[in-house]
MOPAC internal coordinates of N, CA, C and O (Angstrom, degrees):
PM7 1SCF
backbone

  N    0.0000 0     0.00 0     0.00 0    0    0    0
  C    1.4486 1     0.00 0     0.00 0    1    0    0
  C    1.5175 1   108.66 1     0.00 0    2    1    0
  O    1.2310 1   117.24 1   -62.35 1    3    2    1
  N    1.4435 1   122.85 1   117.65 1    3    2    1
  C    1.5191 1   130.78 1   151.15 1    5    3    2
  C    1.2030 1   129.13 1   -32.75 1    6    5    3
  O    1.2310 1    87.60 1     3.54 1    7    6    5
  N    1.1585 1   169.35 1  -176.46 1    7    6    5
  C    1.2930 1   161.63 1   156.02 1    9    7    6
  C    1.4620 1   102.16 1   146.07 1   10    9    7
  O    1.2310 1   124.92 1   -57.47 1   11   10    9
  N    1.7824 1   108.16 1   122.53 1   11   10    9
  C    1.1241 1   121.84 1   167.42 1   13   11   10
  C    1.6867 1   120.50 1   -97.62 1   14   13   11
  O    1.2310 1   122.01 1   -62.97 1   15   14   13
  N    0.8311 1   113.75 1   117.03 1   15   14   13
  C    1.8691 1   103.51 1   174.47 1   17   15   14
  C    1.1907 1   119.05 1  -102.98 1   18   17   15
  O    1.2310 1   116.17 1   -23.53 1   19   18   17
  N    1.5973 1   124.87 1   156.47 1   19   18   17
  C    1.6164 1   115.58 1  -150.57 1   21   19   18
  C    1.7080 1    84.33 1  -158.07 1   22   21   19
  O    1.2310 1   111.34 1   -28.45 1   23   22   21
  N    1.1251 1   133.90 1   151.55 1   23   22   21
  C    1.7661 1   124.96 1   177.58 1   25   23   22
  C    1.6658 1    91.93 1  -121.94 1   26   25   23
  O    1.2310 1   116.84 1   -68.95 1   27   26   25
  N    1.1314 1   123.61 1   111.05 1   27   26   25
  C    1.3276 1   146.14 1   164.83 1   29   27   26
  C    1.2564 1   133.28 1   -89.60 1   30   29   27
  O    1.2310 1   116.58 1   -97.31 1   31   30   29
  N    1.3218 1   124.10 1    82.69 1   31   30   29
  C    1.6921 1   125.62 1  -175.62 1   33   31   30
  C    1.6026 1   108.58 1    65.72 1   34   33   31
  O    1.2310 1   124.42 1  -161.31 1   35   34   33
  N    1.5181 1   109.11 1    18.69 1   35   34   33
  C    1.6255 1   118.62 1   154.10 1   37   35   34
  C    1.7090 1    99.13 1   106.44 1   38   37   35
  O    1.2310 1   122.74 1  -170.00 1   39   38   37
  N    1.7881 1   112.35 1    10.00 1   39   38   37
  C    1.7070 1   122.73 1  -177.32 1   41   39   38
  C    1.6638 1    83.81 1   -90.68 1   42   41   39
  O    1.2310 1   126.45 1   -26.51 1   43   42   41
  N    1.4387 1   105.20 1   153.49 1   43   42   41
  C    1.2736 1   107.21 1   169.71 1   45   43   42
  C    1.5674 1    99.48 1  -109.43 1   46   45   43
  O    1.2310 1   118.06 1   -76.48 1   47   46   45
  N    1.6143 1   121.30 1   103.52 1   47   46   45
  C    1.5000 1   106.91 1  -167.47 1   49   47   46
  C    1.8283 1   104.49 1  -106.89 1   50   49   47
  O    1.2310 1   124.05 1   -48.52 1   51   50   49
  N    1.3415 1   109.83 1   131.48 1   51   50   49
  C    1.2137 1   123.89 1   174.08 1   53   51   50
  C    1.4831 1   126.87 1   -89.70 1   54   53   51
  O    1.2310 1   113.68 1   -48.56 1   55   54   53
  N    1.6871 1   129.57 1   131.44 1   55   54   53
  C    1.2085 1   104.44 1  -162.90 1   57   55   54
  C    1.6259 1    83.87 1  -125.33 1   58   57   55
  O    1.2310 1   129.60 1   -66.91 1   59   58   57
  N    0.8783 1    99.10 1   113.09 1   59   58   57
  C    2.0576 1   115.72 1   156.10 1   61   59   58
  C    1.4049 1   115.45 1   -42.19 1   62   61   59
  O    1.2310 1   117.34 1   -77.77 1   63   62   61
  N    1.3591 1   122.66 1   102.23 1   63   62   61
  C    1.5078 1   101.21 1  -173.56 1   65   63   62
  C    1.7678 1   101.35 1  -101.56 1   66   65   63
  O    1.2310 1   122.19 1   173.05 1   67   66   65
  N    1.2245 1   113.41 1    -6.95 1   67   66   65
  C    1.4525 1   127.06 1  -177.39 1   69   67   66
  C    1.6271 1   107.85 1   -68.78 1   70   69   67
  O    1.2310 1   117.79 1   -42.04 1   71   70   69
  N    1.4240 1   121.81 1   137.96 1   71   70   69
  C    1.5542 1   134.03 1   168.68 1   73   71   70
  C    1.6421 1   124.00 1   -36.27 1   74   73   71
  O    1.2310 1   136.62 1   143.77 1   75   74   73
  N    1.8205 1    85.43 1   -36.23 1   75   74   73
  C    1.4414 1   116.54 1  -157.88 1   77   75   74
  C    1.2682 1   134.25 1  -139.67 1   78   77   75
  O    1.2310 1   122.73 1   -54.49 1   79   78   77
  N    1.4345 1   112.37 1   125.51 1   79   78   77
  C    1.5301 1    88.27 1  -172.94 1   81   79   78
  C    1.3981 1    91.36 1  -117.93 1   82   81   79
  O    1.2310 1   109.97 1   -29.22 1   83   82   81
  N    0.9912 1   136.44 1   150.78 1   83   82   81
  C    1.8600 1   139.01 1  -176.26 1   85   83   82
  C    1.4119 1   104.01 1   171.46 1   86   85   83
  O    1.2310 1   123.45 1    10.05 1   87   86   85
  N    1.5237 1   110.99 1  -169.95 1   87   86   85
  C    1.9363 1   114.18 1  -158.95 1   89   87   86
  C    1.8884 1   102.67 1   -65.57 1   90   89   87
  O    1.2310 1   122.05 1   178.49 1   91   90   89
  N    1.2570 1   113.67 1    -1.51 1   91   90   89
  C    1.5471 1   104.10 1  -155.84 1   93   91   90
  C    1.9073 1    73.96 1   -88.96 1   94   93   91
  O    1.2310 1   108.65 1   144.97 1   95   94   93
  N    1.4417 1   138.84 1   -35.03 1   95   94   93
  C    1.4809 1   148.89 1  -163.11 1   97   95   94
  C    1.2238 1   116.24 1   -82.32 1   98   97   95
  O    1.2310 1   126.23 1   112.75 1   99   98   97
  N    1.6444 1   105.64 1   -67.25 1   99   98   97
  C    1.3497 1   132.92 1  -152.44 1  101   99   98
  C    1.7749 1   121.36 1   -48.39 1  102  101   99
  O    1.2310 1   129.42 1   166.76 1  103  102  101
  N    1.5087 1    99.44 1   -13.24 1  103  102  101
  C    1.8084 1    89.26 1  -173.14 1  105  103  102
  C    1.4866 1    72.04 1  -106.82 1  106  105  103
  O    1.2310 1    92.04 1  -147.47 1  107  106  105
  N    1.2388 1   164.96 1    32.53 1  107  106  105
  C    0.9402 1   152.36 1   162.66 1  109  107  106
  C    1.5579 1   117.81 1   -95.15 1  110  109  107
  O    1.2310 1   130.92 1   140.12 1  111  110  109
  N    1.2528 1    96.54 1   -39.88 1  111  110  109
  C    1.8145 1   124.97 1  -171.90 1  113  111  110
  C    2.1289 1    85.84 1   -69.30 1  114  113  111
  O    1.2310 1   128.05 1   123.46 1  115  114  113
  N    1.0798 1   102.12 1   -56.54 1  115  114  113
  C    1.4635 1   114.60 1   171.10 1  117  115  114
  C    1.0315 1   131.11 1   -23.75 1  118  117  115
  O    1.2310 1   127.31 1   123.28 1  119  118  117
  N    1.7705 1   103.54 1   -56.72 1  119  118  117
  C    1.3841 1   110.74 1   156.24 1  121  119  118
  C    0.8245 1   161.52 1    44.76 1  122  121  119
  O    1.2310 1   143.87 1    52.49 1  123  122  121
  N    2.1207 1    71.23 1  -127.51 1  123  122  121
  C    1.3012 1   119.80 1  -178.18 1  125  123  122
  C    1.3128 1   129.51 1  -104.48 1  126  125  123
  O    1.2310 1   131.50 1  -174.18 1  127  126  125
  N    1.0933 1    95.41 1     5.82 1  127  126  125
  C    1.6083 1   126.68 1   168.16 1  129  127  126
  C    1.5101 1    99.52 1   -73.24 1  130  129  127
  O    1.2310 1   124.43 1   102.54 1  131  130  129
  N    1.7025 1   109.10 1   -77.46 1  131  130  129
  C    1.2351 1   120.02 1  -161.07 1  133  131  130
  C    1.5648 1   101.28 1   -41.37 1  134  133  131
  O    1.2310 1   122.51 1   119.35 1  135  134  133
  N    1.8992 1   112.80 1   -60.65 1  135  134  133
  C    1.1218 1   104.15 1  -176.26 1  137  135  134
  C    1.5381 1   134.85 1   -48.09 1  138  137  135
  O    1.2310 1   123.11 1   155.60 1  139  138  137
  N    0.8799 1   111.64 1   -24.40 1  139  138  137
  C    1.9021 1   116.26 1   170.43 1  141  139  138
  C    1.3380 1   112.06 1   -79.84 1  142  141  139
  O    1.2310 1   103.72 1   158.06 1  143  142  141
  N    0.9398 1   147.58 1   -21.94 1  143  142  141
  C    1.3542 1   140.35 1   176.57 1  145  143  142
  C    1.3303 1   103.83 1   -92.67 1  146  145  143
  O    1.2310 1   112.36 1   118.82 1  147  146  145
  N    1.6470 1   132.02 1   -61.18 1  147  146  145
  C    1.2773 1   115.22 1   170.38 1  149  147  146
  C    1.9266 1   117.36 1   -68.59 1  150  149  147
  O    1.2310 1   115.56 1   143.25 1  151  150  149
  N    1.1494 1   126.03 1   -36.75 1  151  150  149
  C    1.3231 1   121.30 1  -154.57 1  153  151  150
  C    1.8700 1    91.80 1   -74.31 1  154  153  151
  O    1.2310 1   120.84 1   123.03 1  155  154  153
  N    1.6360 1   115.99 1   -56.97 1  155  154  153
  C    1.3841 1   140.99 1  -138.48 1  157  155  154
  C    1.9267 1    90.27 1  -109.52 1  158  157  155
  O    1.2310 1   125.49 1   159.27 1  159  158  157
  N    1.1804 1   107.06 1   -20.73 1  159  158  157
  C    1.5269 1   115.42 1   174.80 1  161  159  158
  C    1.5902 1    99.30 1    57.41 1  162  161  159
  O    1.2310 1   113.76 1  -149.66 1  163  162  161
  N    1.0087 1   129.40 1    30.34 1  163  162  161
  C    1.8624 1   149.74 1   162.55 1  165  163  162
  C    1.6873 1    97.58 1   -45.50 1  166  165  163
  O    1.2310 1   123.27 1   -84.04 1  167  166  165
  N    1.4848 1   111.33 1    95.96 1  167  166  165
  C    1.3200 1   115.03 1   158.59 1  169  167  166
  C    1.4417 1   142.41 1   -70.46 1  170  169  167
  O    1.2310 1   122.74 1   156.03 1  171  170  169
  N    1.7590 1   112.35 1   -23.97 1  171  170  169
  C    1.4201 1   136.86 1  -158.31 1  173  171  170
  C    0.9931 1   115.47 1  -142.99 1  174  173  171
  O    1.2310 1   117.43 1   -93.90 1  175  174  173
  N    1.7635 1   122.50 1    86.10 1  175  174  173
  C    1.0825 1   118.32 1  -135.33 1  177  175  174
  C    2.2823 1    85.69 1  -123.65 1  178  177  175
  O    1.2310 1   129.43 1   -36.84 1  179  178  177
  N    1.3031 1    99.43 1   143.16 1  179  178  177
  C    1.6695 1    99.79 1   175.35 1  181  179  178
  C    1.5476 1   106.21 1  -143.94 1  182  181  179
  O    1.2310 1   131.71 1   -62.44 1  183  182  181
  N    1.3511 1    95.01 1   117.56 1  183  182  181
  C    1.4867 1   104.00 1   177.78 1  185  183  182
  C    1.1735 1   125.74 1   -99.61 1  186  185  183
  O    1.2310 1   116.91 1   -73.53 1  187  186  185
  N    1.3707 1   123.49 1   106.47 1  187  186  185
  C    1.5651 1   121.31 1   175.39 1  189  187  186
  C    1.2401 1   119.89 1   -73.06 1  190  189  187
  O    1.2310 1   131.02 1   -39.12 1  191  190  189
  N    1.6891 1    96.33 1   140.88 1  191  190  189
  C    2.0781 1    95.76 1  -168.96 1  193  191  190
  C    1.3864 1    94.20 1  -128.18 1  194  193  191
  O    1.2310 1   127.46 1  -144.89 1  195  194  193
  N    1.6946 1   103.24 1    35.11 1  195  194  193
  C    1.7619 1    84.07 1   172.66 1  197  195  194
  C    1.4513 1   118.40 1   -82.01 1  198  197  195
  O    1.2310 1   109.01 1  -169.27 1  199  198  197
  N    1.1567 1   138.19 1    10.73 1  199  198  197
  C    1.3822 1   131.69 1   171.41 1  201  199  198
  C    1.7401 1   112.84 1   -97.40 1  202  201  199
  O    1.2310 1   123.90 1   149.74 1  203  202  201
  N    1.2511 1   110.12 1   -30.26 1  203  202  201
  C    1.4214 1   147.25 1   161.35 1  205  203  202
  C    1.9989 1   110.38 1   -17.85 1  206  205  203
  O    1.2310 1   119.22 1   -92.52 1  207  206  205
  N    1.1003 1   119.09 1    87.48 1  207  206  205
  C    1.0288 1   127.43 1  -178.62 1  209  207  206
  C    1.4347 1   134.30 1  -100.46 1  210  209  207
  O    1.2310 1   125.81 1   167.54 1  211  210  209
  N    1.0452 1   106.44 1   -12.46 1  211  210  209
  C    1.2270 1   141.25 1   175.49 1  213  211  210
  C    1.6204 1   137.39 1  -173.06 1  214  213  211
  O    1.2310 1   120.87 1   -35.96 1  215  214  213
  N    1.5024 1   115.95 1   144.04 1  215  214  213
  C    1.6684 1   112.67 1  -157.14 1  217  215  214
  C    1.4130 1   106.91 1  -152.66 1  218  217  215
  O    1.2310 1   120.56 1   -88.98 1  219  218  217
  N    1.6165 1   116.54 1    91.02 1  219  218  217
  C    1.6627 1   112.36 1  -168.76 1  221  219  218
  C    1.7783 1   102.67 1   -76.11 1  222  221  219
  O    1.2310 1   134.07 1    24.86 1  223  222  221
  N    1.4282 1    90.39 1  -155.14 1  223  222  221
  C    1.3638 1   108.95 1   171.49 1  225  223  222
  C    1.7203 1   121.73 1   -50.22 1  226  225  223
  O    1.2310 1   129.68 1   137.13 1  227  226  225
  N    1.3729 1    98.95 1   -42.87 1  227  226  225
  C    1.3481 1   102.52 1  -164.06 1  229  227  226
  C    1.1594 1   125.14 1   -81.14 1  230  229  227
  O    1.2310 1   130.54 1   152.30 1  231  230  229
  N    1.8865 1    97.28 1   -27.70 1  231  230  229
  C    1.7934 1   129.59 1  -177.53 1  233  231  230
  C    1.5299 1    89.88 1   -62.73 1  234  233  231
  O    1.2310 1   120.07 1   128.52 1  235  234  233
  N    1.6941 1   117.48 1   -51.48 1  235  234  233
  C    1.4515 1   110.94 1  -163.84 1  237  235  234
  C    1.6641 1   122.94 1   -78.61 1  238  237  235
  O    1.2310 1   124.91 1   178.52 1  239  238  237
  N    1.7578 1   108.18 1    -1.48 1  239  238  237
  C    1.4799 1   122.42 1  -178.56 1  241  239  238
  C    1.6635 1    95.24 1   -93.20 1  242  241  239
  O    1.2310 1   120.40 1   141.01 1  243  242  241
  N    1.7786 1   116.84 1   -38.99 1  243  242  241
  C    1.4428 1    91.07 1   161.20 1  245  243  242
  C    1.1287 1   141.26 1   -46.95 1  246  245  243
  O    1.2310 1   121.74 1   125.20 1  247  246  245
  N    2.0715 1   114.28 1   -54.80 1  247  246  245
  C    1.5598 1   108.60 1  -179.49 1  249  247  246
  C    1.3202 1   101.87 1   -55.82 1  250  249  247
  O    1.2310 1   112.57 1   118.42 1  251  250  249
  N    1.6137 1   131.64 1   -61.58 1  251  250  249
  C    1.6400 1   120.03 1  -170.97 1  253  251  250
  C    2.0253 1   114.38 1   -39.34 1  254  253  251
  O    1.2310 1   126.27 1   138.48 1  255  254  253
  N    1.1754 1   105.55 1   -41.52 1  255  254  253
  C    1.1940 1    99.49 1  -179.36 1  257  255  254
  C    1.6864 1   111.69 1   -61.53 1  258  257  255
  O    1.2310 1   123.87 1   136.17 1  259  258  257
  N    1.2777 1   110.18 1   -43.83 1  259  258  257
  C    1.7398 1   111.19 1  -159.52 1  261  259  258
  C    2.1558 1    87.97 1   -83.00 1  262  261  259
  O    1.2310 1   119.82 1   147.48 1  263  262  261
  N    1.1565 1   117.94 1   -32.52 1  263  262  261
  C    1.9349 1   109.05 1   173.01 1  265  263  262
  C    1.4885 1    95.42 1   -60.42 1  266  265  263
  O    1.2310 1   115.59 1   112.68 1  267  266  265
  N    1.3933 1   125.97 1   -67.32 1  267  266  265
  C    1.6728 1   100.73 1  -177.55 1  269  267  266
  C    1.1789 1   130.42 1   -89.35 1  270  269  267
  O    1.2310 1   115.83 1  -149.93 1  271  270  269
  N    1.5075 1   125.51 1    30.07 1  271  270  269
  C    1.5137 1   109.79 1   117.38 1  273  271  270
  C    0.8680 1   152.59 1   -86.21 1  274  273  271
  O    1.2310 1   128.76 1   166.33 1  275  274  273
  N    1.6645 1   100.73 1   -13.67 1  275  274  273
  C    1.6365 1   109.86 1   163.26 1  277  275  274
  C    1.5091 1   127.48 1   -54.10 1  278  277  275
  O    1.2310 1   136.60 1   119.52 1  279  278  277
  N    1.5786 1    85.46 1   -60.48 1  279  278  277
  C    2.0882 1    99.57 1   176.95 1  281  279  278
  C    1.1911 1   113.59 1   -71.91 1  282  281  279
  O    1.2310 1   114.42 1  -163.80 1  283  282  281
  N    1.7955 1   128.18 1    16.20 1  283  282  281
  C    1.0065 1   130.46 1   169.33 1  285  283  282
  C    2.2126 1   112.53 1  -104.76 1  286  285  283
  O    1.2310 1   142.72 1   170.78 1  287  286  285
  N    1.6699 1    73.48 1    -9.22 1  287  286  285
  C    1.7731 1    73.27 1   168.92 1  289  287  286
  C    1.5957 1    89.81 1  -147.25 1  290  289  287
  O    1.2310 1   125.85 1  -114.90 1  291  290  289
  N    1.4939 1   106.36 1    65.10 1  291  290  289
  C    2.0288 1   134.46 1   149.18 1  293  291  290
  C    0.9953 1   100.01 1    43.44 1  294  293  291
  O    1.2310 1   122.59 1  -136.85 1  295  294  293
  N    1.4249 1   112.65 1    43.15 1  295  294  293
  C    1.9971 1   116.85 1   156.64 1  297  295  294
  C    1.4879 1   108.38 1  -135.52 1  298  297  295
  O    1.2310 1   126.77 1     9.81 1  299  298  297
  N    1.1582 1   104.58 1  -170.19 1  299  298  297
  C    1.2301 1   110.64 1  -162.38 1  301  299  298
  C    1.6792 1   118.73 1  -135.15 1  302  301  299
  O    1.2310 1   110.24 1     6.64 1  303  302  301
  N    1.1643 1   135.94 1  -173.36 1  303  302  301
  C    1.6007 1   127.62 1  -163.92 1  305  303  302
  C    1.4600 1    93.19 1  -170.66 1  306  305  303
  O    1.2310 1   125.37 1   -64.16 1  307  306  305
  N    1.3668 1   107.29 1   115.84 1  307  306  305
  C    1.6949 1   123.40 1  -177.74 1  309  307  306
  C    1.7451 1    99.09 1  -105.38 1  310  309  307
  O    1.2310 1   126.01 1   -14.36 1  311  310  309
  N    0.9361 1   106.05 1   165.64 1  311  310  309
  C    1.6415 1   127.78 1   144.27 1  313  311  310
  C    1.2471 1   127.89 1  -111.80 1  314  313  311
  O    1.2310 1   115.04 1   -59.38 1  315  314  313
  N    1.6377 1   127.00 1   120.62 1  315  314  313
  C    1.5841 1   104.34 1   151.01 1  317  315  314
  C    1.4996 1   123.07 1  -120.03 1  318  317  315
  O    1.2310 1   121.55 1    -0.67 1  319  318  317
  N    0.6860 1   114.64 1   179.33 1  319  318  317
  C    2.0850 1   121.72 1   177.82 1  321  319  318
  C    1.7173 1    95.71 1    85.26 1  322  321  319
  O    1.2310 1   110.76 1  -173.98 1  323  322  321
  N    1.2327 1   134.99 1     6.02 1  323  322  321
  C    1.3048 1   117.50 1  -161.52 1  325  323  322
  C    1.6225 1   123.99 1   -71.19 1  326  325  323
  O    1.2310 1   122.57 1   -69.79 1  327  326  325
  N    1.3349 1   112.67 1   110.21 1  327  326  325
  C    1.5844 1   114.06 1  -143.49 1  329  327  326
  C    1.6216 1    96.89 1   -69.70 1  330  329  327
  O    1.2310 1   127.73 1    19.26 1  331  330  329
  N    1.2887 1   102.72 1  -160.74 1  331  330  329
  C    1.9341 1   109.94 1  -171.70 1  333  331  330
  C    1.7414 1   107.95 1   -65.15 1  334  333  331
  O    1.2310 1   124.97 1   140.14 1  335  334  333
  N    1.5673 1   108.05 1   -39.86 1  335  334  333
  C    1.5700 1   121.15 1  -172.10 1  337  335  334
  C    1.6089 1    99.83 1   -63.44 1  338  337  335
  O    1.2310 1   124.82 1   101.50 1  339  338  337
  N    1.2337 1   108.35 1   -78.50 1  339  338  337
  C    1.5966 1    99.27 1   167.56 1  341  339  338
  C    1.6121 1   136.86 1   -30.58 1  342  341  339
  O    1.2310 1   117.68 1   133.52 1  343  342  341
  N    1.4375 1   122.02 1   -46.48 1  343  342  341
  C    0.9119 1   121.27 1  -165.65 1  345  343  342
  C    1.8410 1   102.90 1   -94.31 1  346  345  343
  O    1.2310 1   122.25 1   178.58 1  347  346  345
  N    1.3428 1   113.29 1    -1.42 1  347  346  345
  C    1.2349 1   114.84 1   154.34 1  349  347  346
  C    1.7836 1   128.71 1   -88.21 1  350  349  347
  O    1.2310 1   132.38 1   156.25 1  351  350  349
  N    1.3569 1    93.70 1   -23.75 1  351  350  349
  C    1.6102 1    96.84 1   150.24 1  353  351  350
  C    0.8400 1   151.36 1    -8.27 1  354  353  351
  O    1.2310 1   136.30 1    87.27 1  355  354  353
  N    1.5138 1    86.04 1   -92.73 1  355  354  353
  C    1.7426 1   134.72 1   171.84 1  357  355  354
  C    1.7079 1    98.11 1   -75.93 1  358  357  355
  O    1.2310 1   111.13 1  -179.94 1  359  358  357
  N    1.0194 1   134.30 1     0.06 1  359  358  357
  C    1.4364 1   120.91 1   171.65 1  361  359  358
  C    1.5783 1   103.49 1  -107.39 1  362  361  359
  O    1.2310 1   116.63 1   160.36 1  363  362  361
  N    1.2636 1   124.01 1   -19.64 1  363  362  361
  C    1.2060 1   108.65 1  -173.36 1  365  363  362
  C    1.8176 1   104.36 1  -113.35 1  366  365  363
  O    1.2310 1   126.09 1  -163.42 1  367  366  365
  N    1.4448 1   105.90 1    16.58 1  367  366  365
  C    1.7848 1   110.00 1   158.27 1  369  367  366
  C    1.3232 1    93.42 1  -101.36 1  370  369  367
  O    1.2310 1   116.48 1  -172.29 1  371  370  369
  N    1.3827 1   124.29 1     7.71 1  371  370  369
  C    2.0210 1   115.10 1  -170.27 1  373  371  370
  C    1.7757 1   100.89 1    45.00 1  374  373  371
  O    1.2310 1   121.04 1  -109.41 1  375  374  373
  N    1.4982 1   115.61 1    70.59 1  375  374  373
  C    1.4095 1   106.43 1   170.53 1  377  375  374
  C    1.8720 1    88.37 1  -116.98 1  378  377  375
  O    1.2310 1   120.27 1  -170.46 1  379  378  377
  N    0.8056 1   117.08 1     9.54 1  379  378  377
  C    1.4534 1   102.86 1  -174.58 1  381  379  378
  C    1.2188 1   122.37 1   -34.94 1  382  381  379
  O    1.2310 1   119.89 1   128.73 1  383  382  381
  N    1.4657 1   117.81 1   -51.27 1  383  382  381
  C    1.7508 1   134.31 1  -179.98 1  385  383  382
  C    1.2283 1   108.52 1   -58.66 1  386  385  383
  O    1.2310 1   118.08 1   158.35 1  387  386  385
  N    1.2640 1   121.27 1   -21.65 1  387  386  385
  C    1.5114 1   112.28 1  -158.24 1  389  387  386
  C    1.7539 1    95.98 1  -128.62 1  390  389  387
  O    1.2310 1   108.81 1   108.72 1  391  390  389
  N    0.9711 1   138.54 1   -71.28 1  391  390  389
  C    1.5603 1   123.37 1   140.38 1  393  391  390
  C    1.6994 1   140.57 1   -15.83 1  394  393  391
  O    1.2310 1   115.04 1  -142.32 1  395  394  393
  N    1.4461 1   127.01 1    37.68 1  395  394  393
  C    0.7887 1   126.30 1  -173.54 1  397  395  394
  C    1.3957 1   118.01 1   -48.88 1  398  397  395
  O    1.2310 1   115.88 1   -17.87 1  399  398  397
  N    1.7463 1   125.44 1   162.13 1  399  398  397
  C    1.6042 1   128.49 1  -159.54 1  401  399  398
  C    1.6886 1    96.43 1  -152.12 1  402  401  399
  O    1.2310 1   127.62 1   -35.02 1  403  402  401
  N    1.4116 1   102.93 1   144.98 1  403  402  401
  C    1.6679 1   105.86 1   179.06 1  405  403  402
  C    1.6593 1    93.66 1  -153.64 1  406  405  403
  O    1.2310 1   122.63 1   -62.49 1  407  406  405
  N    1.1082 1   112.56 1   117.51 1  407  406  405
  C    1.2633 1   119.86 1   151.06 1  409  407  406
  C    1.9960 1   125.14 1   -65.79 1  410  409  407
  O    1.2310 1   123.96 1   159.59 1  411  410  409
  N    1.2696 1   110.01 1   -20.41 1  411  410  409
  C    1.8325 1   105.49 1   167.68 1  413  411  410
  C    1.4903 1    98.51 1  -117.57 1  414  413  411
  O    1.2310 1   129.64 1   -40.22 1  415  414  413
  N    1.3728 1    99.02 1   139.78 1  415  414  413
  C    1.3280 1   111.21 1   168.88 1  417  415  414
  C    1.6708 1   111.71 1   -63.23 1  418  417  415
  O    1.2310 1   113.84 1   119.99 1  419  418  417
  N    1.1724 1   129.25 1   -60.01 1  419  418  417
  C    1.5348 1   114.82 1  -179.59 1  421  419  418
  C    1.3035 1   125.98 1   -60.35 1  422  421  419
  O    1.2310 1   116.89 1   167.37 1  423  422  421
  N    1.6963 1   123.52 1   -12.63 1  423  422  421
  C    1.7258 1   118.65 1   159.15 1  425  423  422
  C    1.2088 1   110.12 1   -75.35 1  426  425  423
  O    1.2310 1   113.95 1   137.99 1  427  426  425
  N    1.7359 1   129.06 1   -42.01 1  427  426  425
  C    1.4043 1   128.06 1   156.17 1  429  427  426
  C    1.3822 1   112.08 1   -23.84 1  430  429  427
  O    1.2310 1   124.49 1   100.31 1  431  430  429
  N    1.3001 1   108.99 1   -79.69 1  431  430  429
  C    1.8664 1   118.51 1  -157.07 1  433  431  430
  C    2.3034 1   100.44 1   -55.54 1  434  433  431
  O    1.2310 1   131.22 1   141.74 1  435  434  433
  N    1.1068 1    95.95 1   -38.26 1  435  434  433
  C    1.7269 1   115.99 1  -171.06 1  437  435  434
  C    1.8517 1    82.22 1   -62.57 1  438  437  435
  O    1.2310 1   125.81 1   112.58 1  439  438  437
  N    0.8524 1   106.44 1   -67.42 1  439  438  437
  C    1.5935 1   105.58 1  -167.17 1  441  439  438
  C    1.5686 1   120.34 1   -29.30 1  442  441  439
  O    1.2310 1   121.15 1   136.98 1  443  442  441
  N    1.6594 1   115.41 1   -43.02 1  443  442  441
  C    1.0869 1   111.39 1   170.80 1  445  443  442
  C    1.7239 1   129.02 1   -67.33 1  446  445  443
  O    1.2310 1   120.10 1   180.00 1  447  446  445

């Protein structure tokens, strides 16, 4: 898995450079998730999915997994770029509330 990370106004934002995130990714995304919150103690975490083309079951049990470990140590885990496929996803698991989505990066980063 590709992924660039960049720390932005104290967000730790991740950029997906992969098409895909699904079972061939997903314990990977896992990680590297896990590792920043416990290793890097990364509270505010924003993941860009603009390269992001697709996101199965497993892609979407990663982000849920890496949001509750964040908000399990009082931060939080955004999305942005999340195209139409994705964000129909996440609407039809009803994660909306808990999956947050931003199409501009500076209402994203402001959000936290």
């Amino acid at each position: 898995m590709r992924i660039k990370q960049e720390n932005i106004d104290g967000v730790c934002v991740l950029r997906i450079e992969d098409a895909r995130i699904d079972s061939s990714v997903a314990s990977e995304l896992k990680t590297e998730l896990l590792r920043l919150v416990e290793n890097e103690a990364v509270v505010s975490i924003l993941i860009d999915l603009k390269d992001v083309e697709y996101v199965d079951s497993s892609g979407l049990g990663a982000l849920l997994f890496g949001h509750r470990h964040v908000k399990a140590n009082s931060g939080d885990l955004k999305l942005l770029h999340p195209n139409q496929k994705v964000q129909t996803l996440i609407r039809i698991a009803n994660l909306e509330e808990i999956l947050e989505g931003f199409d501009d990066e500076e209402r994203a980063l402001k959000s936290f």
